[in-house]
C-alpha positions as CSV (number, residue, x, y, z in Angstrom):
1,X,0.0,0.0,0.0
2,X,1.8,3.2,-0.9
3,X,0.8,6.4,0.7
4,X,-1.5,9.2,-1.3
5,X,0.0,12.2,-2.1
6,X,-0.1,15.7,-0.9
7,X,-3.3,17.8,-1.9
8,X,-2.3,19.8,-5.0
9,X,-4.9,22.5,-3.9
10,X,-3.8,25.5,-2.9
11,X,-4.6,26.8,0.5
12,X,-4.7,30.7,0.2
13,X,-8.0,31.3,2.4
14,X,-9.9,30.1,5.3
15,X,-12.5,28.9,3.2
16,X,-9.3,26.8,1.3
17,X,-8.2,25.3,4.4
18,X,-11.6,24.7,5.3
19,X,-12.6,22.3,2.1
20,X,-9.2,20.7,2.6
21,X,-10.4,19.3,6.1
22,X,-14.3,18.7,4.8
23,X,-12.6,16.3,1.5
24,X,-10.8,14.9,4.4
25,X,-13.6,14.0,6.9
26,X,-15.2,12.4,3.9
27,X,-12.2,10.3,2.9
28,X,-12.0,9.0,6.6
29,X,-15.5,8.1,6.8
30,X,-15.5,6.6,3.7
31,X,-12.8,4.4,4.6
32,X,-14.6,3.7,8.1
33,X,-17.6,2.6,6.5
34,X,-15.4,0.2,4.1
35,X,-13.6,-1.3,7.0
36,X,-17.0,-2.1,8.5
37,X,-18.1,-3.7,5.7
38,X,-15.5,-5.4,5.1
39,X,-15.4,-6.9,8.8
40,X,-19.1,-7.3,8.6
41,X,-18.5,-9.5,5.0
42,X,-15.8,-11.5,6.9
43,X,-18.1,-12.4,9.9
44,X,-20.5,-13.9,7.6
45,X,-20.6,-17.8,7.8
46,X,-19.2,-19.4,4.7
47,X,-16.3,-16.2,4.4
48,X,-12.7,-16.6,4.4
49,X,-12.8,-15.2,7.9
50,X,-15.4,-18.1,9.1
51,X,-14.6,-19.1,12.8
Protein backbone atom coordinates (compact mmCIF):
# COMPACT_ATOMS: atom_id res chain seq x y z
CA UNK A 1 0.00 0.00 0.00
CA UNK A 2 1.78 3.20 -0.94
CA UNK A 3 0.78 6.41 0.69
CA UNK A 4 -1.47 9.22 -1.29
CA UNK A 5 -0.03 12.18 -2.12
CA UNK A 6 -0.12 15.73 -0.92
CA UNK A 7 -3.28 17.80 -1.92
CA UNK A 8 -2.34 19.84 -5.01
CA UNK A 9 -4.88 22.48 -3.86
CA UNK A 10 -3.84 25.55 -2.90
CA UNK A 11 -4.62 26.79 0.47
CA UNK A 12 -4.74 30.69 0.20
CA UNK A 13 -7.96 31.28 2.39
CA UNK A 14 -9.94 30.05 5.33
CA UNK A 15 -12.47 28.94 3.20
CA UNK A 16 -9.28 26.76 1.27
CA UNK A 17 -8.25 25.34 4.44
CA UNK A 18 -11.60 24.68 5.34
CA UNK A 19 -12.56 22.28 2.08
CA UNK A 20 -9.25 20.66 2.60
CA UNK A 21 -10.42 19.26 6.14
CA UNK A 22 -14.26 18.70 4.76
CA UNK A 23 -12.57 16.32 1.49
CA UNK A 24 -10.76 14.87 4.39
CA UNK A 25 -13.59 14.01 6.90
CA UNK A 26 -15.22 12.41 3.88
CA UNK A 27 -12.20 10.30 2.85
CA UNK A 28 -11.95 9.04 6.60
CA UNK A 29 -15.54 8.09 6.79
CA UNK A 30 -15.53 6.61 3.69
CA UNK A 31 -12.78 4.38 4.61
CA UNK A 32 -14.60 3.67 8.06
CA UNK A 33 -17.57 2.64 6.54
CA UNK A 34 -15.43 0.20 4.13
CA UNK A 35 -13.59 -1.25 7.00
CA UNK A 36 -17.00 -2.06 8.46
CA UNK A 37 -18.14 -3.67 5.73
CA UNK A 38 -15.51 -5.45 5.06
CA UNK A 39 -15.39 -6.94 8.83
CA UNK A 40 -19.08 -7.27 8.58
CA UNK A 41 -18.53 -9.53 5.02
CA UNK A 42 -15.79 -11.49 6.85
CA UNK A 43 -18.09 -12.45 9.90
CA UNK A 44 -20.48 -13.86 7.56
CA UNK A 45 -20.56 -17.80 7.76
CA UNK A 46 -19.22 -19.36 4.71
CA UNK A 47 -16.31 -16.21 4.36
CA UNK A 48 -12.70 -16.57 4.39
CA UNK A 49 -12.83 -15.24 7.93
CA UNK A 50 -15.42 -18.08 9.14
CA UNK A 51 -14.57 -19.10 12.81
Amino acid sequence: MTPMQAPTRAVLHNRDLLQLLADYDSLLRRANADRAAVQQLFRQPGSAGEE
